[in-house]
FIDOGU-402045 format. One record per residue: residue number from 1; residue in one letter; x, y, z of N, C-alpha, C in turn. Coordinates in Angstrom, 3 decimals, padded with zeros to 6 digits. Example, Ala and Ser with C-alpha at 12.3 -4.5 7.8 and 13.67 -1.06 7.14 Angstrom:
seq; type; nx; ny; nz; cax; cay; caz; cx; cy; cz
1; a; 013.190; -005.690; 007.800; 012.300; -004.500; 007.800; 013.200; -003.300; 007.800
2; s; 012.850; -002.250; 007.080; 013.670; -001.060; 007.140; 012.900; 000.030; 007.870
% end
This chain:
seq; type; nx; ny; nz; cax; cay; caz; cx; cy; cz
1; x; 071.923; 058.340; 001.765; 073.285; 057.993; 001.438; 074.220; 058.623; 002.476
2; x; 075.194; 057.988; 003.063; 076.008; 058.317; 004.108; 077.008; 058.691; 003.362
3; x; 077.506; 060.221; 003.933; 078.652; 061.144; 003.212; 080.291; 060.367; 003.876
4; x; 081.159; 060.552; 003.003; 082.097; 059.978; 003.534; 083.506; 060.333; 003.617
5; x; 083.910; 061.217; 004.404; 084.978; 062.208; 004.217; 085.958; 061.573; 004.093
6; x; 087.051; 062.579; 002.696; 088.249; 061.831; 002.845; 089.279; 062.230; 003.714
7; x; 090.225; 061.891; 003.273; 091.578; 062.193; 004.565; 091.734; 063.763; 003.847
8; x; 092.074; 064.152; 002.757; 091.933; 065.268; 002.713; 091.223; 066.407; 002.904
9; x; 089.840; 065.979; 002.967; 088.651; 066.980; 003.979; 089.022; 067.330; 004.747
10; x; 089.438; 065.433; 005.739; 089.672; 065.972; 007.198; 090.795; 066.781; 007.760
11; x; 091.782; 067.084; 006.698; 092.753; 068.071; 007.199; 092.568; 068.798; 006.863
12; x; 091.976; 069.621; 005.953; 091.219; 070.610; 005.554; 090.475; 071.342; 006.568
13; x; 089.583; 070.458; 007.238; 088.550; 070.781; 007.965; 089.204; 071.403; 009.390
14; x; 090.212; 070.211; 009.468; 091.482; 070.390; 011.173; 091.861; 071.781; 010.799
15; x; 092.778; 071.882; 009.796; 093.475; 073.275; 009.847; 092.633; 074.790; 009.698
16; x; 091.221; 074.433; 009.310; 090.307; 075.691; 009.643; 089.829; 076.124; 011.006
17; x; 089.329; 074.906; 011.502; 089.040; 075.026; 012.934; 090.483; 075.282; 013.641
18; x; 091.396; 075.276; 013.454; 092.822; 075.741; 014.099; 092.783; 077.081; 013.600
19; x; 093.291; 077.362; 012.292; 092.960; 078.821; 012.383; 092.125; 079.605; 013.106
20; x; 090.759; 079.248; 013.002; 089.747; 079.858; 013.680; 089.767; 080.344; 014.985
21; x; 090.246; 078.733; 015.897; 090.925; 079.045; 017.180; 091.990; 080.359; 017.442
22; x; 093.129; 080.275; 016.694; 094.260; 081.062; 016.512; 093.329; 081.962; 016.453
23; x; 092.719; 082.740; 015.546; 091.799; 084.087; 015.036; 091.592; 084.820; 016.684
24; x; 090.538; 083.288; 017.475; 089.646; 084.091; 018.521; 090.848; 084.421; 019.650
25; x; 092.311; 083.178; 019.734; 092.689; 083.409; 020.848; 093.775; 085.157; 020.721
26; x; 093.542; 085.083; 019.525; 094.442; 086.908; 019.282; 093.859; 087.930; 019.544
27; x; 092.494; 087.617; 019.024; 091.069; 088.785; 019.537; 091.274; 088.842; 020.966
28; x; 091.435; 087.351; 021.513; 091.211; 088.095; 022.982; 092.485; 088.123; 023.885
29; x; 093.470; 088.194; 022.904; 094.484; 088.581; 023.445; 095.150; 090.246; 023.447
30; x; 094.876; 090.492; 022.300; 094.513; 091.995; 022.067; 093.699; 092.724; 022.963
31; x; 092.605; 092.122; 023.004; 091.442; 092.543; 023.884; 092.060; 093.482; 025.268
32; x; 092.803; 091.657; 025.894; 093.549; 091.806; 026.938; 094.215; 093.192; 027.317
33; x; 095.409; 093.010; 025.832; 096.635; 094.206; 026.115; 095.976; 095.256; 025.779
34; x; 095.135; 095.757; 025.426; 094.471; 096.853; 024.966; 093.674; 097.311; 026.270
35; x; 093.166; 096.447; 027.324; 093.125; 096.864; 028.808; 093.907; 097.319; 029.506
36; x; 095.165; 096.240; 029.124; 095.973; 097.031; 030.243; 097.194; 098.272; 030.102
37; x; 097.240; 098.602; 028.262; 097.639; 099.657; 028.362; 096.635; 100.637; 028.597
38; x; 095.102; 100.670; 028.050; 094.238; 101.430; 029.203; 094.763; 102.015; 030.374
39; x; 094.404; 101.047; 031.259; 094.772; 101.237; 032.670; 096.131; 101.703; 033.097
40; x; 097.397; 100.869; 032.135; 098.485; 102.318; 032.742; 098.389; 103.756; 032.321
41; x; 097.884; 103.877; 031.151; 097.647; 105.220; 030.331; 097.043; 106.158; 031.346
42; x; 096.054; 105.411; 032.210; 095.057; 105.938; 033.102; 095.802; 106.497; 034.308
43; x; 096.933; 106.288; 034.700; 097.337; 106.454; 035.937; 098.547; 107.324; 035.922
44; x; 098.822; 107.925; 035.104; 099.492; 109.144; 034.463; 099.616; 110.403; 035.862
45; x; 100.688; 110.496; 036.622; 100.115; 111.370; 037.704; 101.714; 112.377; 037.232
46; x; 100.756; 113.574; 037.078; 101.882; 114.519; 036.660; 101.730; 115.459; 037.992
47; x; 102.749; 116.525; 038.746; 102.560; 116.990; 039.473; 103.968; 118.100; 039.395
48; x; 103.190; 119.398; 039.410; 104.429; 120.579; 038.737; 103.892; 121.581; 040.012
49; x; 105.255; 122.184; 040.578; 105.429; 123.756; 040.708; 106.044; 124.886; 040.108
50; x; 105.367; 126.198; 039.796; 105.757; 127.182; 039.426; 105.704; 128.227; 040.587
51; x; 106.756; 128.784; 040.625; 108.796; 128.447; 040.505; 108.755; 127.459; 041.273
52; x; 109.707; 126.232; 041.198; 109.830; 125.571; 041.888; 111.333; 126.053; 042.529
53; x; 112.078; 126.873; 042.424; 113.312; 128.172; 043.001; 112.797; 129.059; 043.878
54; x; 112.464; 129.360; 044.509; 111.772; 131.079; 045.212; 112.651; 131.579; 046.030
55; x; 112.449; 132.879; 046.624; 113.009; 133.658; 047.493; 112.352; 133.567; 049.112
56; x; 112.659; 133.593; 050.014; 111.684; 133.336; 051.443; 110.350; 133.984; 051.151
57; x; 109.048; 133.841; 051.345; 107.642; 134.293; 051.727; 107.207; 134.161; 050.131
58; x; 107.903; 133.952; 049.141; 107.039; 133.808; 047.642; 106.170; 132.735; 047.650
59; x; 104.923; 133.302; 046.878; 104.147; 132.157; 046.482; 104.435; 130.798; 045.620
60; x; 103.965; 130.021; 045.699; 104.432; 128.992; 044.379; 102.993; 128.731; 044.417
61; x; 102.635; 128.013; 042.361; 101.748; 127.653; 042.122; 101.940; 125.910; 041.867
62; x; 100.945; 124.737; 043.003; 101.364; 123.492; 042.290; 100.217; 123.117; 041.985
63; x; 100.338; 122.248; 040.702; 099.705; 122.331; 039.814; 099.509; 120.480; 039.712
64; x; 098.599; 119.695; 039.486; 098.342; 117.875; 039.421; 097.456; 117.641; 038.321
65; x; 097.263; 116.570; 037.972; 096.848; 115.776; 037.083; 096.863; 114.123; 037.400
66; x; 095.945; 113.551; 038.002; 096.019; 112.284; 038.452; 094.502; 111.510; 037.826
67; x; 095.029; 111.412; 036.439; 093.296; 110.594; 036.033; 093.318; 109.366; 036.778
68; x; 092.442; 108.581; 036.968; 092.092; 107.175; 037.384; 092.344; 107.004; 038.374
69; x; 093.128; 107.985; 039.269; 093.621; 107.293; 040.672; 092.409; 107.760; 041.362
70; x; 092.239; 106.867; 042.671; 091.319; 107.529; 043.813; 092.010; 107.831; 044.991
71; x; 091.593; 108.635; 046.409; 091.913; 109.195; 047.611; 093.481; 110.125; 047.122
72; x; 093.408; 110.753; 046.276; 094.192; 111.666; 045.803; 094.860; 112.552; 047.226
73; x; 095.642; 112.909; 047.529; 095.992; 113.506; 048.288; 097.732; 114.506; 048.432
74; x; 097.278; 115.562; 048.901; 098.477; 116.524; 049.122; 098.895; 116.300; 050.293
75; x; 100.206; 116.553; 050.559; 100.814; 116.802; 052.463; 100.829; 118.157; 052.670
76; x; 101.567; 118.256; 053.732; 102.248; 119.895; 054.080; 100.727; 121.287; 054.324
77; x; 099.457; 119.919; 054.393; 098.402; 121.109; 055.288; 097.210; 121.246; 054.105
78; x; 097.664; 120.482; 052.694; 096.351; 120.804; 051.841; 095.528; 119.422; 052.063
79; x; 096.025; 118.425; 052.003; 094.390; 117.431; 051.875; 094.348; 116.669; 050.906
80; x; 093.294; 115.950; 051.104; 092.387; 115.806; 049.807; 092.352; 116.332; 048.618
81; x; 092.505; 116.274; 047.269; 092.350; 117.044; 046.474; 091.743; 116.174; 045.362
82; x; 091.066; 117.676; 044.348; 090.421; 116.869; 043.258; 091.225; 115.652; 042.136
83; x; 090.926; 115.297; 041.394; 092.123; 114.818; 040.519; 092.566; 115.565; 039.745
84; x; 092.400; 116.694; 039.520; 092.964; 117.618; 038.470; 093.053; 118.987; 039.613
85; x; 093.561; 119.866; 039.382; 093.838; 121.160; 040.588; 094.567; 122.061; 040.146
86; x; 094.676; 122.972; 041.322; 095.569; 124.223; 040.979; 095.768; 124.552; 042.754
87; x; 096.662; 124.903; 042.879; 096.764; 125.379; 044.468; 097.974; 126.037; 044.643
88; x; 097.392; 127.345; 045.295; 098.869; 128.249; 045.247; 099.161; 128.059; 046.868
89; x; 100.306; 128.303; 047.204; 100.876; 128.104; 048.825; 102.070; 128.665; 048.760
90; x; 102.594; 129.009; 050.164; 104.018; 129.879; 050.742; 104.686; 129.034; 051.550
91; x; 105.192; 128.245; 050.698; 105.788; 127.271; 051.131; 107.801; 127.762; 051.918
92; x; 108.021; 127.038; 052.932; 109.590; 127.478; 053.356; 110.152; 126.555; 052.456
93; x; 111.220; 127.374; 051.989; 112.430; 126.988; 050.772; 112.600; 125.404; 052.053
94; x; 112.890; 124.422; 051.359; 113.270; 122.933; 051.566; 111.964; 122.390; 052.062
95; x; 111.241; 123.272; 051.878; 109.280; 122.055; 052.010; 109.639; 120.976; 050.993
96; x; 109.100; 119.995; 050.821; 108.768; 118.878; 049.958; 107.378; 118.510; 050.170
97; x; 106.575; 119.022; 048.878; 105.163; 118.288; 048.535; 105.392; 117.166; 047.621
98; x; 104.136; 116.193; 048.110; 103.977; 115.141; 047.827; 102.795; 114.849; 047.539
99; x; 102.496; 114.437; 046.491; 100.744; 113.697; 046.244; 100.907; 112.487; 045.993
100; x; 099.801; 111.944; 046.560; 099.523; 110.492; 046.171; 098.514; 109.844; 045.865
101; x; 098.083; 109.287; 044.921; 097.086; 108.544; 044.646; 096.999; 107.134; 044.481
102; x; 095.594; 106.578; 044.472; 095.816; 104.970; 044.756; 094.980; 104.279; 043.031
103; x; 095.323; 103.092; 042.612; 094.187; 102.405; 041.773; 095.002; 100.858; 041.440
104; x; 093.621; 100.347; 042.185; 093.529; 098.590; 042.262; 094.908; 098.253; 043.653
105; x; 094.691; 099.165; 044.474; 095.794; 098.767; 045.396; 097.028; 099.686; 045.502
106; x; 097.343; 099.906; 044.421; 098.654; 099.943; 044.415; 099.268; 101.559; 043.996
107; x; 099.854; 101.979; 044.864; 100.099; 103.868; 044.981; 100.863; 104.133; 044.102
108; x; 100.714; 105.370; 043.746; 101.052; 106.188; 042.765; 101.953; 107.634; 043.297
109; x; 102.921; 108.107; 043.093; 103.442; 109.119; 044.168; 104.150; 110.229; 043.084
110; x; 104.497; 111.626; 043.397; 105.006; 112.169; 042.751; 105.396; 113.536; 044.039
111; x; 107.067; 113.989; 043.520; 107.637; 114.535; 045.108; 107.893; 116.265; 043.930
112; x; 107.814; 117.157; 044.851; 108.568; 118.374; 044.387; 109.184; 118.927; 045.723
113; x; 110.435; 119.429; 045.252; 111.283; 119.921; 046.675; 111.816; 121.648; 046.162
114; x; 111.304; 122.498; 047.025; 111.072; 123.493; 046.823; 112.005; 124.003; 047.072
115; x; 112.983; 124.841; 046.332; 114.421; 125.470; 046.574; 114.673; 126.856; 046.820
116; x; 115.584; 127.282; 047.065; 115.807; 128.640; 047.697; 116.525; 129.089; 046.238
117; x; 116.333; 130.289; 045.768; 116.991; 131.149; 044.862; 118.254; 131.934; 045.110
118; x; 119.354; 132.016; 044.381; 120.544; 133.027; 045.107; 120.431; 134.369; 044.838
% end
C-alpha cells in the first residue's frame, strides 16, 4: 500500500527540517565565535616596568606576558625573548622599550617610556 502524505505532514515535515537546519547553522556559528574570541583572548600582550620614574643609573624591572604570539621580541639591546619574562636593565631616563610580537601575520606592540624622577 502506497503511503500518502497530506499537506499537513508536509509542512510539518518542512518546518522540522528548517529548524534542524537553523539548530546546525547556530552550532556552527557559535563554534565559529567561540574561535575567534579564543584567538583574541590569546594575544593579550601586557608589558610593565617597575619604576617606570627613576633617578640616572637605577635599575628598572620590565616585566611581559605575550601568550600566542611568536618571534617575541625586545629593542634597546635585549632580543628575543621568551613569551613570558622578567628582565632587569639601566636604562637612560627617555629610553623607550618596545616588544613585539607576531600571530597569523599581524603584530602586536606594546611601548614603555622611561622617565626621570624630580
Amino acid at each position: 500500500m502506497r503511503q500518502i502524505k497530506t499537506r499537513a505532514y508536509l509542512m510539518l515535515e518542512f518546518a522540522a527540517i528548517l529548524a534542524l537546519s537553523g539548530a546546525v547553522l547556530y552550532l556552527n556559528n557559535t563554534k565559529d565565535l567561540n574561535e575567534l574570541q579564543f584567538a583574541e583572548a590569546s594575544t593579550s600582550l601586557t608589558f610593565k616596568a617597575e619604576p617606570e620614574v627613576i633617578k640616572p643609573g637605577q635599575s628598572v624591572t620590565l616585566s611581559w606576558s605575550a601568550p600566542g604570539l611568536s618571534d617575541v621580541y625586545i629593542n634597546n639591546g635585549i632580543g628575543s625573548v621568551d613569551n613570558e619574562g622578567i628582565e632587569v636593565v639601566f636604562p637612560k631616563v627617555g629610553d623607550t622599550y618596545v616588544i613585539k610580537g607576531y600571530l597569523n601575520g599581524k603584530e602586536y606592540s606594546e611601548q614603555i617610556l622611561i622617565k626621570r624622577s624630580n
